[in-house]
N, C-alpha and C positions, 0 to 999 in steps of 0.2 A: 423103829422105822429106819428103812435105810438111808443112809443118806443121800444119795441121790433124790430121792423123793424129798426128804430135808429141803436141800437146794431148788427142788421146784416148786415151793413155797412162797422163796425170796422171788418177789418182780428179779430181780438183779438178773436172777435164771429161769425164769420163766418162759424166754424165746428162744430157748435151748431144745435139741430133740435129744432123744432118749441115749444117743451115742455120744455126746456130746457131754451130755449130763455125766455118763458112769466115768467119763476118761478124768471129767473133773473132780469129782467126788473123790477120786483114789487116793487125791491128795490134801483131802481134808480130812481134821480128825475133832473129835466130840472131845468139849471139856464142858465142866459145868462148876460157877462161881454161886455163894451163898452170898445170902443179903447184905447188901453196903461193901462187899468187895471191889475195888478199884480194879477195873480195867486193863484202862490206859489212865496216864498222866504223861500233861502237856512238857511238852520243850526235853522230852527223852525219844531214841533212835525207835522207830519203828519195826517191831521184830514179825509182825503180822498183822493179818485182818481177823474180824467174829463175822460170820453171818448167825443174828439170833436165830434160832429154833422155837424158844419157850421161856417167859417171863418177861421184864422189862429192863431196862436200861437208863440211866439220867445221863444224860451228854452237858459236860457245862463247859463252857467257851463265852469269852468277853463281857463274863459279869452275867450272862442269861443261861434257865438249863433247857432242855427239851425230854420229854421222856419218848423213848424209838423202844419197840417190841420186836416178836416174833419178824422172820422177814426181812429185818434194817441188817445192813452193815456198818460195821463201826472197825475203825482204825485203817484204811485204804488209804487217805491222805495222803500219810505219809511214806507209805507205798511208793507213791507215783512222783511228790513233790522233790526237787535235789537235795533239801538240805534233811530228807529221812526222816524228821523230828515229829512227833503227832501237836497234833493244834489243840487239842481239849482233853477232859477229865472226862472217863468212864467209869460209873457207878454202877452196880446190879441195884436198882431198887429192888427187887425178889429174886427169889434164887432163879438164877438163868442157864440154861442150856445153849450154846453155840456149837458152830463149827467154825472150828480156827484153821486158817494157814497160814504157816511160816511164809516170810521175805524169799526163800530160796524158792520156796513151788510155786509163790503168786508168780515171780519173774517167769521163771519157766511157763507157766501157762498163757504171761502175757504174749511171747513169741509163737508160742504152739498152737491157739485158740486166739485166732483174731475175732471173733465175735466177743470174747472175755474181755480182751482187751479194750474193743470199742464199749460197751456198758461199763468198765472199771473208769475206764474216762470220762465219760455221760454221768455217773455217779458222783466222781472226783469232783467235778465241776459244781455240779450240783449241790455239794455236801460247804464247797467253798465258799459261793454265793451266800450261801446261807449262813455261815460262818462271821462273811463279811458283810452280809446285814446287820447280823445283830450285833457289830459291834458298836 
């Protein structure tokens, strides 16, 4: 599948049109992690985001996990927040398919695609709250 179509999966991209989609997609690339491989781990520098494609994920953050699928992204956080560092542990509970970008192309598309940027923030927030629920 291509990815673009990938991307219009994720809500994240969903309110995206079709031009919008490809210019974003360019800069993402397909990896894919086998079962019980880590992620991310917490209080290390942020080098990118996953939006899943396929499989599951365990997010563990302040003693609680969540398990996020196809759709979710994981690792934006740190993205956006100044001190770079990710907040929680990501596990592949099954082997998972993402698409990753690097810290250089997220920046880059936060300038170039203000609609990116507004949902990367909308998520941030969102992903935070939640964070600092459960702790």
């Amino acid at each position: 599948m291509a990815t673009a179509d990938l991307l219009r999966r994720s809500p994240l991209f969903a309110g995206f049109d079709d031009d919008a989609l490809e210019r974003l997609a360019a800069s993402f690339s397909q990896v894919e992690f086998p079962a019980n491989q880590v992620l991310i781990e917490p209080r290390t520098p942020g080098a990118g985001l996953f939006v899943i494609c396929d499989g599951s994920v365990v997010v563990e953050a302040h003693g609680k996990q969540r398990e996020l699928g196809a759709g979710d992204v994981v690792g934006e956080i740190s993205l956006l927040e100044k001190d770079g560092l990710r907040r929680a542990r990501v596990v592949a509970k099954t082997p998972v398919t993402c698409l990753a970008l690097g810290r250089a192309e997220f920046e880059r598309m936060l300038s170039a695609e203000p609609g990116f940027a507004e949902e990367m923030w909308r998520l941030a927030r969102e992903q935070l709250a939640e964070l600092e629920d459960s702790g």
